[in-house]
C-alpha positions in Angstrom: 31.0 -25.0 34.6 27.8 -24.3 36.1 27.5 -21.7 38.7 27.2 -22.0 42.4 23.6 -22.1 43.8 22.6 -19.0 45.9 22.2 -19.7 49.6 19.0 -18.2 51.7 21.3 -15.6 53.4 22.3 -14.1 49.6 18.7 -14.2 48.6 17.3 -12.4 51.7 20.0 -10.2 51.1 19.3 -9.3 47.7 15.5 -8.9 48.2 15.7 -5.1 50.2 17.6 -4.0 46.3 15.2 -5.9 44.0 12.3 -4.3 46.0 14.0 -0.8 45.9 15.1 -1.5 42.1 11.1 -2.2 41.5 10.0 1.5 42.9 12.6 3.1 41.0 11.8 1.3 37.9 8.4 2.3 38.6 9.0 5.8 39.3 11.3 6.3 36.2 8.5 4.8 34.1 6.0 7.6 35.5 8.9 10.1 34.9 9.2 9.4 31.4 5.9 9.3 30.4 5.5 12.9 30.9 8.6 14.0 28.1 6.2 14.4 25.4 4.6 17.5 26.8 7.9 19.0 26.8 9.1 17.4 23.8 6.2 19.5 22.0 6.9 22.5 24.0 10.5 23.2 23.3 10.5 25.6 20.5 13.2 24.0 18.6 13.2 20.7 16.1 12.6 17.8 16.9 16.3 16.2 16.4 17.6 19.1 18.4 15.0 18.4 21.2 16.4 15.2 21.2 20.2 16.1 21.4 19.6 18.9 24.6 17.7 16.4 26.2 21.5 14.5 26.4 23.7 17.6 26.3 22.1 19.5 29.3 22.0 16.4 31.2 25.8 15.6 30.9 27.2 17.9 34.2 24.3 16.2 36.1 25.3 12.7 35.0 29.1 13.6 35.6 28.6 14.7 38.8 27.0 11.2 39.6 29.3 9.3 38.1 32.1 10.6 40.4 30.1 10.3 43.2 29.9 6.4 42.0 33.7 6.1 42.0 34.5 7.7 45.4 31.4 5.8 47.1 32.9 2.4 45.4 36.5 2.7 45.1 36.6 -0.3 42.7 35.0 1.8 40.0 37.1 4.3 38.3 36.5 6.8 35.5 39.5 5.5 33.3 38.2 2.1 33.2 37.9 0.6 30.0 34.9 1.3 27.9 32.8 -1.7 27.0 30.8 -2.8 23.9 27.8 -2.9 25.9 28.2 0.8 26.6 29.0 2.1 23.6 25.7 -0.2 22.4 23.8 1.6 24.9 24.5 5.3 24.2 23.8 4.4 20.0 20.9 2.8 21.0 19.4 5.3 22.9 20.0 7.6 20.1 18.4 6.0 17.8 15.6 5.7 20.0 15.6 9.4 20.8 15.6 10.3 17.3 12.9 8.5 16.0 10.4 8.9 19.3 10.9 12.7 19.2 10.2 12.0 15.0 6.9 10.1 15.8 5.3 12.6 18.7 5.9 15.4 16.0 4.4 13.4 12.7 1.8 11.8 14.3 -1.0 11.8 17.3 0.4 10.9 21.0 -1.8 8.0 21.3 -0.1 6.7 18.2 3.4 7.4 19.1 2.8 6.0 22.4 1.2 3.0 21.5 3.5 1.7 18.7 6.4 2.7 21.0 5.3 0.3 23.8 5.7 -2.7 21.6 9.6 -1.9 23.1 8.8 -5.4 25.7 8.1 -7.5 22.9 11.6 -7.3 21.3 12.8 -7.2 25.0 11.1 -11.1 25.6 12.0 -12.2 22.1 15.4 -11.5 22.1 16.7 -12.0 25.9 17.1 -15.8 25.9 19.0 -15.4 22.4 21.0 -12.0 22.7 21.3 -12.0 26.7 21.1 -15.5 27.4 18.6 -14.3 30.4 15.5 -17.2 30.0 11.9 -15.5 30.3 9.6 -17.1 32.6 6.2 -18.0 32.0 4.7 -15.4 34.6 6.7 -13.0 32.3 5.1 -13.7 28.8 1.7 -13.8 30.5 2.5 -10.4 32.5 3.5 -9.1 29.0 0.0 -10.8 27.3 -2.0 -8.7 29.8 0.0 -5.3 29.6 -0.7 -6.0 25.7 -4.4 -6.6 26.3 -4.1 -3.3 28.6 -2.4 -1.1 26.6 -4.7 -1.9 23.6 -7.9 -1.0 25.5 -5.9 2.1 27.1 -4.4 3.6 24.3 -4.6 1.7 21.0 -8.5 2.5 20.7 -7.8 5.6 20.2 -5.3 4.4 17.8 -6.1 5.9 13.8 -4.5 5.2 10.5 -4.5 8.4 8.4 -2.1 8.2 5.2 -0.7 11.7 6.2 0.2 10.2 9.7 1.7 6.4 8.4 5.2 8.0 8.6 4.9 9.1 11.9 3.4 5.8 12.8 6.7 3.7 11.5 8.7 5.9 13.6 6.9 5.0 16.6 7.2 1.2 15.5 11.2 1.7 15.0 11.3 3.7 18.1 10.2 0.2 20.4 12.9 -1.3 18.3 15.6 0.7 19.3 14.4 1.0 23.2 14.3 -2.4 23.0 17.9 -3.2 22.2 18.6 0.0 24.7 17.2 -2.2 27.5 19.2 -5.4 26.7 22.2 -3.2 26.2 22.0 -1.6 29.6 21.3 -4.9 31.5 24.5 -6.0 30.3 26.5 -3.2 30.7 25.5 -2.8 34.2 27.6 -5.8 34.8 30.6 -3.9 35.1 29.5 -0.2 35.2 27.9 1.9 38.2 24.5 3.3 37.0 26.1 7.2 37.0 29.2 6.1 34.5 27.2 4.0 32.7 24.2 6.7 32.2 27.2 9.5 31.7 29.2 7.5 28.9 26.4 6.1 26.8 25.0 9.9 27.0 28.7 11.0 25.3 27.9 9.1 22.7 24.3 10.0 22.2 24.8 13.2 22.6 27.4 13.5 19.8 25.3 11.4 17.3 22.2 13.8 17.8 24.5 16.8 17.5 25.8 15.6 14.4 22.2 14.9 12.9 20.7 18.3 14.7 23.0 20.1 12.4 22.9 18.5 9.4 18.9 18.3 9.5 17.7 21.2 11.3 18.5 25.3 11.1 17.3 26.2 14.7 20.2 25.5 17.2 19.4 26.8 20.4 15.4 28.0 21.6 14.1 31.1 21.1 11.9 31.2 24.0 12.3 31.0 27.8 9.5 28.5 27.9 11.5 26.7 24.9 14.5 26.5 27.2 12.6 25.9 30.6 11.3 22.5 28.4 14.5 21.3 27.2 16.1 22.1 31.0 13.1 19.7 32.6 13.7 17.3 29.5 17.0 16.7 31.2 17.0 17.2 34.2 13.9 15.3 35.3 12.9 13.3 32.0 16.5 12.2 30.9 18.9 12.7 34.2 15.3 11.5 36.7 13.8 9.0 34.4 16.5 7.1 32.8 18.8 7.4 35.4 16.2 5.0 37.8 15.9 2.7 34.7 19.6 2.7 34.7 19.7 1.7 38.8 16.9 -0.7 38.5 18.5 -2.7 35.4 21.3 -3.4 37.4 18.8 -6.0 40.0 15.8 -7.0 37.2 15.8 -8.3 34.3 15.2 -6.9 31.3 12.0 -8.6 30.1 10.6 -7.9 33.5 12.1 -3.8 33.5 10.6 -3.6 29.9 7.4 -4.1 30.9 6.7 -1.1 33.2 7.3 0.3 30.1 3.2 0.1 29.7 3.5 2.6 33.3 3.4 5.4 30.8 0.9 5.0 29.4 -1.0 4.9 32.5 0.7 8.0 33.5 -0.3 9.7 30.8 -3.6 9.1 30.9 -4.1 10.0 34.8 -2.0 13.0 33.9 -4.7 13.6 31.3 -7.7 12.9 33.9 -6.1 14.9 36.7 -4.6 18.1 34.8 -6.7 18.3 31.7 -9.9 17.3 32.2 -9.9 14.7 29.9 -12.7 11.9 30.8 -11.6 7.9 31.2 -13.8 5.8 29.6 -14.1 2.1 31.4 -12.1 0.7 28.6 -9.2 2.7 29.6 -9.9 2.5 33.5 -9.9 -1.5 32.6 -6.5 -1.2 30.5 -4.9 0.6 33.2 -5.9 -2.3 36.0 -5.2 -4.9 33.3 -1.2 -3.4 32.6 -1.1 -3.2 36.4 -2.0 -7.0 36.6 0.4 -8.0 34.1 3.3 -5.6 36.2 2.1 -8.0 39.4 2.1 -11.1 37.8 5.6 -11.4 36.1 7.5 -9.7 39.4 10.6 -10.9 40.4 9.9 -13.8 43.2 12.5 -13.6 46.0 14.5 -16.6 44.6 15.1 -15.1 41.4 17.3 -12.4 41.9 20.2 -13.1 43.3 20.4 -16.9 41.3 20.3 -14.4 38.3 22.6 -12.2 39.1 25.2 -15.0 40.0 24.2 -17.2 37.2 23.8 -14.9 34.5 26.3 -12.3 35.2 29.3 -14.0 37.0 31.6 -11.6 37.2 29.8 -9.6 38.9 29.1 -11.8 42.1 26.0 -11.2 42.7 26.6 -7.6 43.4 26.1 -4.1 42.2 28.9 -3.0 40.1 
């Protein structure tokens, strides 16, 4: 049965969200690209980095979550769990695990780079897996971020035998964040952004509790600055930063979302400018306007969203669940 064409009035309608679920998309992107400062600050293993990253962020994400169900009385704690969720808090683990792996075994420019190869599985598999179609201003934005990212970060890229473990990590790392993104687009079908970012981190949590202890000796940091890292790791990296992912995947798709991925590598670089002193060379300056580019070029057009959001999710109506 094919579904019901979207009128003007739901498409003007729908544009104030889209444009709001672009800044937040945006602004988590900038948000996250910041966590491996902290990541390398917190005096404690990388696996348990990873698991109070989750764990700290937990009351925070309750709290929203119940603020969800009494704003939208349709949406209620004891609702049943859905395979998409469960998909999204093992996904994110697995992500999680191997980033915080690769930022410790090899340089940040490697990490960073191989990790932003995450939009790549994102195109290839959202027809298949998500039955959401990729436009052609979406695989060219996605060419150009490529193009951008390689001038911005992979020439600093360097193979080093010592480093080509941390280097795969990185490289499963998109692979997981990848499947995370398709994961969360469609289990925001049916699940508020605070229940769906509070369940999924349940179960991420208790996967990276189970491999913290297993792996690593060091539970808790020894340091104030150790525990001041892990506390902004969740609070702004984790609760901040995936949280707006979480709102904005709800109104774009996911080959589109995936590709302000590149954002942080831009942030990180300006952050690097601004704060360290480190010099842009005009390869970078033109990687950073080239990922920009590619960011404009596949944007949602105002009679995208709401035909998406009908068509492609349609039990959802076109609105936020």
């Amino acid at each position: 049965m094919s579904a019901p064409t979207p009128t003007l009035g739901e498409n003007a309608s729908a544009a104030p969200r889209v444009a709001l679920a672009v800044v937040c998309l945006v602004a988590g992107a900038v948000v996250m690209g910041i966590s491996p400062v902290f990541v390398r600050s917190a005096d404690v293993g990388p696996f348990t980095s990873a698991f109070w990253r989750v764990a700290l962020a937990l009351p925070a994400l309750w709290l929203w979550a119940r603020l969800d169900q009494r704003k939208r009385g349709r949406i209620r704690t004891s609702a049943p769990w859905s395979w998409a969720v469960v998909l999204s808090g093992l996904f994110f683990a697995g992500d999680l695990l191997f980033w915080h792996l690769a930022i410790v075994h090899t340089t940040v420019a490697n990490a960073t780079f191989l990790a932003t190869m995450a939009p790549v599985w994102v195109v290839l598999a959202s027809g298949i897996v998500i039955r959401e179609p990729v436009g052609r201003e979406t695989i060219a934005g996605l060419a150009l971020c490529l193009a951008g990212a390689t001038l911005l970060i992979g020439m600093s890229y360097s193979v080093a035998p010592e480093r080509l473990d941390g280097d795969l990590y990185g490289l499963v790392t998109s692979i997981f964040f990848g499947a995370y993104f398709l994961a969360v687009r469609v289990a925001r079908r049916v699940a508020s952004p605070g229940l769906l970012m509070f369940r999924g981190g349940l179960i991420t949590a208790g996967v990276l509790f189970a491999v913290a202890v297993t792996l690593e000796n060091q539970l808790f940091a020894a340091s104030l600055g150790g525990l001041l890292a892990l506390l902004t790791l969740a609070l702004v990296t984790h609760v901040g930063g995936q949280g707006l992912l979480s709102f904005a995947l709800g109104h774009l798709t996911a080959a589109f979302s995936s590709l302000v991925i590149f954002l942080e590598a831009v942030t990180a670089a300006i952050a690097g400018w601004l704060l360290l002193g480190e010099a842009l060379s005009p390869y970078q300056a033109i990687g950073g306007a080239a990922i920009l580019a590619g960011i404009f070029v596949a944007r949602p057009r105002r009679s995208e969203p709401a035909a998406s959001l009908v068509k492609k999710w349609p039990h959802s109506n076109g609105r936020e669940c």
